[in-house]
PQR file with spaces between the fields and no chain letter, atoms N, CA, C, O and H, PARSE charges and radii, in Angstrom:
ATOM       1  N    UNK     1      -4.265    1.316   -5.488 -0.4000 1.5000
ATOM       2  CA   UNK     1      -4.385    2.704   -5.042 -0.0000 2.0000
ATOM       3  C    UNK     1      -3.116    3.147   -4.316  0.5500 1.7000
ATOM       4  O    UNK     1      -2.974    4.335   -4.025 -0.5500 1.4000
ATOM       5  N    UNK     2      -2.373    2.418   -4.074 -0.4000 1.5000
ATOM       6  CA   UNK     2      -1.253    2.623   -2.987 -0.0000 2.0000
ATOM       7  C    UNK     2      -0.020    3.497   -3.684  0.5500 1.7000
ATOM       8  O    UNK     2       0.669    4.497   -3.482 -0.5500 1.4000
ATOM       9  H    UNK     2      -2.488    1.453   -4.311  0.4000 1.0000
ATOM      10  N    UNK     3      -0.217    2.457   -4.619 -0.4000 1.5000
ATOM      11  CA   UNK     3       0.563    2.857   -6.025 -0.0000 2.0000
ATOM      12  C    UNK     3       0.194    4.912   -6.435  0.5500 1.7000
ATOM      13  O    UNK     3       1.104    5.557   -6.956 -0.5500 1.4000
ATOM      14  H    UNK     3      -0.777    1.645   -4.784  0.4000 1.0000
ATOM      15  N    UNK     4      -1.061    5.555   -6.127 -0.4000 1.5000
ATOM      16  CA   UNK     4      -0.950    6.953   -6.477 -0.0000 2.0000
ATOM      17  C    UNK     4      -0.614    7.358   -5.126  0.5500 1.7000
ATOM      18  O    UNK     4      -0.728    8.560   -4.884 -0.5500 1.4000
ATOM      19  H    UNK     4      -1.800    5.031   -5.703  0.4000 1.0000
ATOM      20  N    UNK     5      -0.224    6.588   -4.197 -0.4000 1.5000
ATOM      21  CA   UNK     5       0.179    7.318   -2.596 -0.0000 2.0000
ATOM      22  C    UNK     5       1.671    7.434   -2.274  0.5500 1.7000
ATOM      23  O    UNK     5       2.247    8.141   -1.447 -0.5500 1.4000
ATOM      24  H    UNK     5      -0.132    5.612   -4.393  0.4000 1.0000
ATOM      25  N    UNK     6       2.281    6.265   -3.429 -0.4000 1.5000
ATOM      26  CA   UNK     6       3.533    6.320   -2.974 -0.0000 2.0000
ATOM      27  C    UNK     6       4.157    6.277   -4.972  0.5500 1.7000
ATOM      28  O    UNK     6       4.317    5.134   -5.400 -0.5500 1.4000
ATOM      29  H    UNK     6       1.813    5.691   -4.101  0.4000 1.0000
ATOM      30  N    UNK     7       4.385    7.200   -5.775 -0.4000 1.5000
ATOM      31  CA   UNK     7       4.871    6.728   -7.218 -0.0000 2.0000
ATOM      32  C    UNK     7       5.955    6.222   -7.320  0.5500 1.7000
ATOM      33  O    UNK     7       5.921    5.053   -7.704 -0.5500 1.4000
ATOM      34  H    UNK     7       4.255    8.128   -5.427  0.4000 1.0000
ATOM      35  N    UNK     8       7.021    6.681   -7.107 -0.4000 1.5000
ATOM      36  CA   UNK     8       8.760    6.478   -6.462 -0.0000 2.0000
ATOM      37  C    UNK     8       8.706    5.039   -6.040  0.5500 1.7000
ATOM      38  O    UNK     8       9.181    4.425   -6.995 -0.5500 1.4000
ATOM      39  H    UNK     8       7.048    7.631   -6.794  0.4000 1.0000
ATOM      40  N    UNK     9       8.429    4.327   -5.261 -0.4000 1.5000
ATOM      41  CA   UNK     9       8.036    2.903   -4.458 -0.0000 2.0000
ATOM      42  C    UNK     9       7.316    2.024   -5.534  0.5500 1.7000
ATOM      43  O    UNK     9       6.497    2.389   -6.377 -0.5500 1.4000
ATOM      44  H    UNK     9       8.043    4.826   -4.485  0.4000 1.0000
ATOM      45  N    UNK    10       7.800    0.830   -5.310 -0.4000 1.5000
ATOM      46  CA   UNK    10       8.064   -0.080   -6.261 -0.0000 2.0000
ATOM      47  C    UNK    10       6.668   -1.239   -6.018  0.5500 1.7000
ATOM      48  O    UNK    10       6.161   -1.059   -4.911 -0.5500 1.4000
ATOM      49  H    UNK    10       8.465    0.533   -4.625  0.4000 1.0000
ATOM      50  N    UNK    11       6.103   -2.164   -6.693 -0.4000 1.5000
ATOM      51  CA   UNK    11       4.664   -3.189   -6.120 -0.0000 2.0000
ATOM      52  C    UNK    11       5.350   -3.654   -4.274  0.5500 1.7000
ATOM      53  O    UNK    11       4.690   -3.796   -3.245 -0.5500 1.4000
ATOM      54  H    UNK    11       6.515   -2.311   -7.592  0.4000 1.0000
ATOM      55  N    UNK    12       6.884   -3.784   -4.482 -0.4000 1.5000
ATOM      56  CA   UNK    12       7.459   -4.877   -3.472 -0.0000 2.0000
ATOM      57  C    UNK    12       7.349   -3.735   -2.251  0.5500 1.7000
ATOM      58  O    UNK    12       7.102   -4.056   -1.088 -0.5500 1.4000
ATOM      59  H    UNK    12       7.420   -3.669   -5.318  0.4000 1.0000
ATOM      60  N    UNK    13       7.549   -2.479   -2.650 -0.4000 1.5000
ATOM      61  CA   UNK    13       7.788   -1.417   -1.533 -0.0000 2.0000
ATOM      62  C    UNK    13       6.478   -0.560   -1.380  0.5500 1.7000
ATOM      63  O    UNK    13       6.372    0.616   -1.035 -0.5500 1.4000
ATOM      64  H    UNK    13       7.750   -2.219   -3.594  0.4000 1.0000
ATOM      65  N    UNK    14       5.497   -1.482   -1.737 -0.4000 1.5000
ATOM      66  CA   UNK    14       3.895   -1.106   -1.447 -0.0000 2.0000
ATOM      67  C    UNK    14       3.557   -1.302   -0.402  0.5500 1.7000
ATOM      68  O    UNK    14       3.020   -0.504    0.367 -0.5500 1.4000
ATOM      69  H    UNK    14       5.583   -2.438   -2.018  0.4000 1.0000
ATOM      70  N    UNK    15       3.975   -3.005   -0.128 -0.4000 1.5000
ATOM      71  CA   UNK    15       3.643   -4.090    0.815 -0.0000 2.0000
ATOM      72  C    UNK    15       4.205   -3.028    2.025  0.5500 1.7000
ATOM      73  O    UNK    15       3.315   -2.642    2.784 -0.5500 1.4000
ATOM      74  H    UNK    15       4.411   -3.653   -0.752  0.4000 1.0000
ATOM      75  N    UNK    16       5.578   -2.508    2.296 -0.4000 1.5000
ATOM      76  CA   UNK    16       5.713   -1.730    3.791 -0.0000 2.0000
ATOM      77  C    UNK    16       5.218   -0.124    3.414  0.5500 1.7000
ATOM      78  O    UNK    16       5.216    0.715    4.315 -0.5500 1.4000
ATOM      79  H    UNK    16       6.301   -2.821    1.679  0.4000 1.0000
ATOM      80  N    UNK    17       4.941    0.117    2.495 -0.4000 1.5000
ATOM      81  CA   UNK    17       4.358    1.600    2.244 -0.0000 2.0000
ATOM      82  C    UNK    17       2.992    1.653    3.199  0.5500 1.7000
ATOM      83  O    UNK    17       2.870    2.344    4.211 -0.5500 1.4000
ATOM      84  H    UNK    17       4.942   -0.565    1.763  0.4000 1.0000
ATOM      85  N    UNK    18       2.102    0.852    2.691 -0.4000 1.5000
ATOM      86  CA   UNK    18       0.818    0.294    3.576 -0.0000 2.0000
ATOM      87  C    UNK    18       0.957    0.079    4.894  0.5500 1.7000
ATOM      88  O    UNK    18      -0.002    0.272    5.641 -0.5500 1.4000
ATOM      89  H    UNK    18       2.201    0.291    1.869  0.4000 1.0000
ATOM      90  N    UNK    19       2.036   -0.304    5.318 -0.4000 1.5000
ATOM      91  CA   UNK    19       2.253   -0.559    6.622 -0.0000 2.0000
ATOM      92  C    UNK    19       2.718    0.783    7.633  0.5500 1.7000
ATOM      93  O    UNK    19       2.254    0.847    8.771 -0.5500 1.4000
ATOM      94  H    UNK    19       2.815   -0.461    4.710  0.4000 1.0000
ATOM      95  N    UNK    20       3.536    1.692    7.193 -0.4000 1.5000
ATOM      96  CA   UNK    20       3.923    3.133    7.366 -0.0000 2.0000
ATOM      97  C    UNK    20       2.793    3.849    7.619  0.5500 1.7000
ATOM      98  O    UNK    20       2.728    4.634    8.566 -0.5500 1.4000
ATOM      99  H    UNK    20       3.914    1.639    6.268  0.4000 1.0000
ATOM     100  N    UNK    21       1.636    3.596    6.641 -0.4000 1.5000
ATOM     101  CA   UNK    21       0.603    4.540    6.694 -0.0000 2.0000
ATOM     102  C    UNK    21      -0.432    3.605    7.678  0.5500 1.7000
ATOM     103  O    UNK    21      -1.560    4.049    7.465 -0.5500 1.4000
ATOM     104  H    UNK    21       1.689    2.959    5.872  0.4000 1.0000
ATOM     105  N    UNK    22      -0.479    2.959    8.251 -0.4000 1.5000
ATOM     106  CA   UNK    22      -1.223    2.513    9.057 -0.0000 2.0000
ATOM     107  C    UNK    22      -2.294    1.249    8.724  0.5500 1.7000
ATOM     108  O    UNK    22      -2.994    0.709    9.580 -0.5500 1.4000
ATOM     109  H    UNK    22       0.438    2.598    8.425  0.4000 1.0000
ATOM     110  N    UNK    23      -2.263    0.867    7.177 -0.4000 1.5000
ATOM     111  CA   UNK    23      -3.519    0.270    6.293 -0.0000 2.0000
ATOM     112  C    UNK    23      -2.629   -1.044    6.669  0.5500 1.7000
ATOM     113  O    UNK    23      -1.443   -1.374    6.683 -0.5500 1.4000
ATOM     114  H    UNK    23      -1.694    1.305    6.481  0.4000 1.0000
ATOM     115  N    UNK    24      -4.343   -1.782    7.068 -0.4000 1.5000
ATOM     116  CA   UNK    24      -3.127   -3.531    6.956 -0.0000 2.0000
ATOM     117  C    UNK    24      -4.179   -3.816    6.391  0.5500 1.7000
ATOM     118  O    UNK    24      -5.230   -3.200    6.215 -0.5500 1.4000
ATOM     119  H    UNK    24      -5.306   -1.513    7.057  0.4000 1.0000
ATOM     120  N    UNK    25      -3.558   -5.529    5.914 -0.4000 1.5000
ATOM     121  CA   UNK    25      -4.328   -6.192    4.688 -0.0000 2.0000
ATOM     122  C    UNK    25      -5.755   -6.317    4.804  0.5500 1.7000
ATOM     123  O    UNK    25      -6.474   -6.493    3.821 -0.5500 1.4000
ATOM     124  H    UNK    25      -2.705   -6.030    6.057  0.4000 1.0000
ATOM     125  N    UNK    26      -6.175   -6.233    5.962 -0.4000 1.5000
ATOM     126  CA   UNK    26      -7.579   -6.106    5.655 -0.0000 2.0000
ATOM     127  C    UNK    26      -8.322   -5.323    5.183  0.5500 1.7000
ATOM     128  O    UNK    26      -9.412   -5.694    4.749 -0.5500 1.4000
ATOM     129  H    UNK    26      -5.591   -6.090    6.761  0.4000 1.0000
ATOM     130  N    UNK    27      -7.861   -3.815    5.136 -0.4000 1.5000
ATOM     131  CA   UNK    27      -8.513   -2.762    4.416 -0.0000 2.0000
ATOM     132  C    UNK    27      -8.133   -2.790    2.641  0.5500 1.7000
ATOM     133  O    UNK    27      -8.865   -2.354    1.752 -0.5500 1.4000
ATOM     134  H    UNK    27      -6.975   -3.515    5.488  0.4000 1.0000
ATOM     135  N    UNK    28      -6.584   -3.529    2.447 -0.4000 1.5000
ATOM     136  CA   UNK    28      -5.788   -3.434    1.462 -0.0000 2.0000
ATOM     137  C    UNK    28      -6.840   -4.448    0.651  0.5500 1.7000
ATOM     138  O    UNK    28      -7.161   -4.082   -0.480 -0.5500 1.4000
ATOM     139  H    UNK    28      -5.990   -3.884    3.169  0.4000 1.0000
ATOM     140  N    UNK    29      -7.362   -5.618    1.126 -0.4000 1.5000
ATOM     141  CA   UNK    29      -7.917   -6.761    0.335 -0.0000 2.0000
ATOM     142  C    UNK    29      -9.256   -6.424    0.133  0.5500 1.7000
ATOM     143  O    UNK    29      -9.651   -7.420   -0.474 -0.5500 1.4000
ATOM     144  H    UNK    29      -7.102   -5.915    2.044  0.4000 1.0000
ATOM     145  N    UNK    30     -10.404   -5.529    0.261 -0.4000 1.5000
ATOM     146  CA   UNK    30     -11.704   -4.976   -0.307 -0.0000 2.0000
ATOM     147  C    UNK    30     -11.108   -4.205   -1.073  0.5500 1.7000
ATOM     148  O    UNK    30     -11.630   -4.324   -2.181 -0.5500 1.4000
ATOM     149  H    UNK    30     -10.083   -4.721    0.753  0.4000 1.0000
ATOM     150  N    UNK    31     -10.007   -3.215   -1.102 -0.4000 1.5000
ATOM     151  CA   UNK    31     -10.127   -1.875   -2.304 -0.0000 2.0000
ATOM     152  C    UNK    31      -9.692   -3.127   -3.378  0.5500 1.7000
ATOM     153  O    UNK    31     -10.239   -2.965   -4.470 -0.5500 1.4000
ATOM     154  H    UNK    31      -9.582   -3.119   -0.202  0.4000 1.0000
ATOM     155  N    UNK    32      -8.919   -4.212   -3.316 -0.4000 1.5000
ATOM     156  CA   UNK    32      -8.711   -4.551   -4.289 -0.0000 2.0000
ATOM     157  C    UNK    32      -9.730   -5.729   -4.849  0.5500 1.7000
ATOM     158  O    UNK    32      -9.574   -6.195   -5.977 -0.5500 1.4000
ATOM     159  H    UNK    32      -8.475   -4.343   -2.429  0.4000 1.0000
């Protein structure tokens, strides 16, 4: 999902995209 939040940003520039927006892996690891 991160991926339609950020298109431009790459799988590798997900990992700090998520982090910018406040989501840490624990919310990141149920959507997926």
């Amino acid at each position: 999902m991160a991926a339609l939040e950020a298109p431009p940003f790459q799988n590798a520039s997900v990992s700090e995209r998520r982090e910018v927006n406040g989501v840490t892996s624990a919310e990141e690891g149920p959507l997926r």
